[in-house]
BAFI-3210 file (N, C-alpha, C; in Angstrom, 3 decimals, decimal comma, padded with zeros to 6 digits):
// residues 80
n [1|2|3|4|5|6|7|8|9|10|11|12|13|14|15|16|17|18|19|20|21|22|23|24|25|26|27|28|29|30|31|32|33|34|35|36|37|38|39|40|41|42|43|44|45|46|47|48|49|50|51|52|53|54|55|56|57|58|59|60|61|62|63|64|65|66|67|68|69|70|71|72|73|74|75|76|77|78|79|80]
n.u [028,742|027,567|027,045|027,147|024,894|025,814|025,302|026,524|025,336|023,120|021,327|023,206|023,390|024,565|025,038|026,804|027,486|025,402|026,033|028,046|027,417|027,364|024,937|022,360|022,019|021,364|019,367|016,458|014,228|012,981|012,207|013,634|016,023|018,407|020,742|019,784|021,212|020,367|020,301|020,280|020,914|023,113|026,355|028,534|030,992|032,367|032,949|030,751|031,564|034,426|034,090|032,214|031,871|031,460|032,311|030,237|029,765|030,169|031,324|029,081|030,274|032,243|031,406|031,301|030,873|029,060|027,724|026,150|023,193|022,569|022,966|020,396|018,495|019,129|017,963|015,604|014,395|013,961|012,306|012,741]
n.v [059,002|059,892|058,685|060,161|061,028|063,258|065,639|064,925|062,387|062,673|062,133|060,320|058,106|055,723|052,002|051,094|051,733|050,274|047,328|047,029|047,494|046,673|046,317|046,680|049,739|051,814|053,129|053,812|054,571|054,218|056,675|058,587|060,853|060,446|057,756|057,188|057,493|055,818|056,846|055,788|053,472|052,907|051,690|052,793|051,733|052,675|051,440|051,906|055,006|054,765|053,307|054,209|056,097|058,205|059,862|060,754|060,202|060,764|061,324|062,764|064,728|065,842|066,983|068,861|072,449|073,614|071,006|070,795|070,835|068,065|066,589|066,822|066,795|063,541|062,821|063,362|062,047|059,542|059,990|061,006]
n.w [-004,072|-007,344|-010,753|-013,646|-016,707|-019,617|-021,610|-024,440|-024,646|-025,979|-028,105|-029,557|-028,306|-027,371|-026,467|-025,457|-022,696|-021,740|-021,823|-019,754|-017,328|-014,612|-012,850|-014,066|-014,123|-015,712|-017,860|-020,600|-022,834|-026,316|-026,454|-025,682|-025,355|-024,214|-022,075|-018,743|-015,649|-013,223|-009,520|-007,460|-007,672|-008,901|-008,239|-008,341|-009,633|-011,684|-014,500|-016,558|-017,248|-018,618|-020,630|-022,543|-025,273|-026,454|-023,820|-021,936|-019,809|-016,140|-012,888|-010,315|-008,953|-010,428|-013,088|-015,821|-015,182|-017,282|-017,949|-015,755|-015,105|-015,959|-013,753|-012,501|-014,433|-014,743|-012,559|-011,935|-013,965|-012,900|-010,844|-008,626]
ca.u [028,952|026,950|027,544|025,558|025,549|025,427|025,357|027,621|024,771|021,927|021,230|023,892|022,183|025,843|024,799|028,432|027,021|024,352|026,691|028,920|026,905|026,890|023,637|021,379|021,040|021,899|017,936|016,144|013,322|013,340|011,787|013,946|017,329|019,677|020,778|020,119|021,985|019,711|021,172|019,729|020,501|024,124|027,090|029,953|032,047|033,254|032,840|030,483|032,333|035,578|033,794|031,490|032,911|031,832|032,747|029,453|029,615|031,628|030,550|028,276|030,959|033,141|030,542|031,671|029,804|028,001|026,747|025,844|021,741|022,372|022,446|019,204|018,119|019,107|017,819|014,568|014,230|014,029|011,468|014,024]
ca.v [059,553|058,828|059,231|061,143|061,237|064,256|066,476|063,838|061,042|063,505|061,602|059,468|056,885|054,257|051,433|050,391|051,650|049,079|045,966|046,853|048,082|045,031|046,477|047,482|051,256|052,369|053,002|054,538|054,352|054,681|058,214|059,301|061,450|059,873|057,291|058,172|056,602|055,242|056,998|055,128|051,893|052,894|051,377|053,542|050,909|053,379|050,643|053,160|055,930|054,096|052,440|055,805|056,527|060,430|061,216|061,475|059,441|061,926|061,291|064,028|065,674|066,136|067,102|070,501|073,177|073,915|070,197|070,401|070,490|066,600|065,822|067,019|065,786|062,328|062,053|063,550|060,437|058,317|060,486|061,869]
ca.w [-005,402|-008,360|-011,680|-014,733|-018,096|-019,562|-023,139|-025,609|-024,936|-026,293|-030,182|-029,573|-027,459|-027,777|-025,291|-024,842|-021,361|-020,818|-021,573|-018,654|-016,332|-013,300|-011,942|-014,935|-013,470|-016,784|-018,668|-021,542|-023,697|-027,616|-027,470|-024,851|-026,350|-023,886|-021,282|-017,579|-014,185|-011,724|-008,762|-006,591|-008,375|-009,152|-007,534|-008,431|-010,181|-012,640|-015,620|-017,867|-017,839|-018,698|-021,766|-022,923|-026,691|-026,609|-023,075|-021,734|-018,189|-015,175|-011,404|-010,426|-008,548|-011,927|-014,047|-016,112|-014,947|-018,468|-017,967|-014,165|-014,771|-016,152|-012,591|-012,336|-014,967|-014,425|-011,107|-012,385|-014,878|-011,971|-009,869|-007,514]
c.u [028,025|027,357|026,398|026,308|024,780|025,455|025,445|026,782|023,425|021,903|021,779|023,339|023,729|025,230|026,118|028,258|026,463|024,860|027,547|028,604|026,319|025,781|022,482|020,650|021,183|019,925|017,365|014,836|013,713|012,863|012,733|015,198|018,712|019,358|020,876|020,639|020,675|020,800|021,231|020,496|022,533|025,324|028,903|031,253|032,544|033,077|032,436|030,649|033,675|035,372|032,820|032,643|032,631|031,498|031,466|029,334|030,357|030,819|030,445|029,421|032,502|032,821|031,054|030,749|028,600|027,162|026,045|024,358|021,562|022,143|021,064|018,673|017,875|018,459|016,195|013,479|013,093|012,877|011,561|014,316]
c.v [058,835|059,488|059,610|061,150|062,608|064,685|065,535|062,836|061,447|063,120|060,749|058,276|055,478|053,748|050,455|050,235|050,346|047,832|046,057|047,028|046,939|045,110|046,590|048,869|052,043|052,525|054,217|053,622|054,659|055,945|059,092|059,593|060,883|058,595|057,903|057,091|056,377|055,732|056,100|053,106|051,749|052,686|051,416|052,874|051,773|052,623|051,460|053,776|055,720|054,027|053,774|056,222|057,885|060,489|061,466|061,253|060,219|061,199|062,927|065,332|066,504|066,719|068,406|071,312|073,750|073,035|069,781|070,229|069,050|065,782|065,785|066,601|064,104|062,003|062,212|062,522|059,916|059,027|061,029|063,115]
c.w [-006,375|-009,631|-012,751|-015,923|-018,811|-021,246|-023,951|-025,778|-026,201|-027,918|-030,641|-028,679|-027,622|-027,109|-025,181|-022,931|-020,844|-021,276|-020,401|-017,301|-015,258|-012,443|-012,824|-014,117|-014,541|-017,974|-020,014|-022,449|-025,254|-027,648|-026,285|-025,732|-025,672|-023,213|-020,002|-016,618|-013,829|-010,184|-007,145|-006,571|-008,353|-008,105|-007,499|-009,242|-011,441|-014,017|-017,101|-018,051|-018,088|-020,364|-022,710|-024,217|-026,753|-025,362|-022,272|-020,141|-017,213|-013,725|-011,534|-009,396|-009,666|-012,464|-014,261|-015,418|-015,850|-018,303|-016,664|-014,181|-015,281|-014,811|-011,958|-013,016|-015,141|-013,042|-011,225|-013,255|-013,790|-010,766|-008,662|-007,501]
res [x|x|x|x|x|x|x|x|x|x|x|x|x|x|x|x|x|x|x|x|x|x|x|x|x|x|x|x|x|x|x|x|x|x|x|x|x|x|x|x|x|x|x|x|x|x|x|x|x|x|x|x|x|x|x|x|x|x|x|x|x|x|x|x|x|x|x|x|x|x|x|x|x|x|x|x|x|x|x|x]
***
């Protein structure tokens, strides 16, 4: 399982994520609109989507179906 962040991060950029995150798979640039997983990197501990203030963190098997191309997206990031 991995997890994705999806719609809710898009302008919002919180990094409540990247203090909890016990692997740093959590990344972003300043011109980028969100945070993406590292799926590769990510080790399921659930932590950032626990801590996520709008909602945006799901494992990719959760993910609504409106926000299901975030998994693609996120994995896309990462060159995957």
């Amino acid at each position: 399982m991995t997890f994705v962040i999806a719609q809710p991060c898009v302008g919002v950029k919180d990094a409540a994520c990247l203090d909890v995150c016990p692997v740093d798979c959590i990344h972003s640039t300043p011109r980028d609109p969100q945070y993406y997983i590292d799926p590769a990197a990510c080790i399921d501990c659930g932590a950032c989507e626990l801590i996520c203030p709008v909602n945006a963190i799901y494992p990719a098997y959760l993910l609504p179906p409106h926000w299901r191309a975030y998994a693609e997206i996120n994995a896309r990031y990462f060159g995957r």
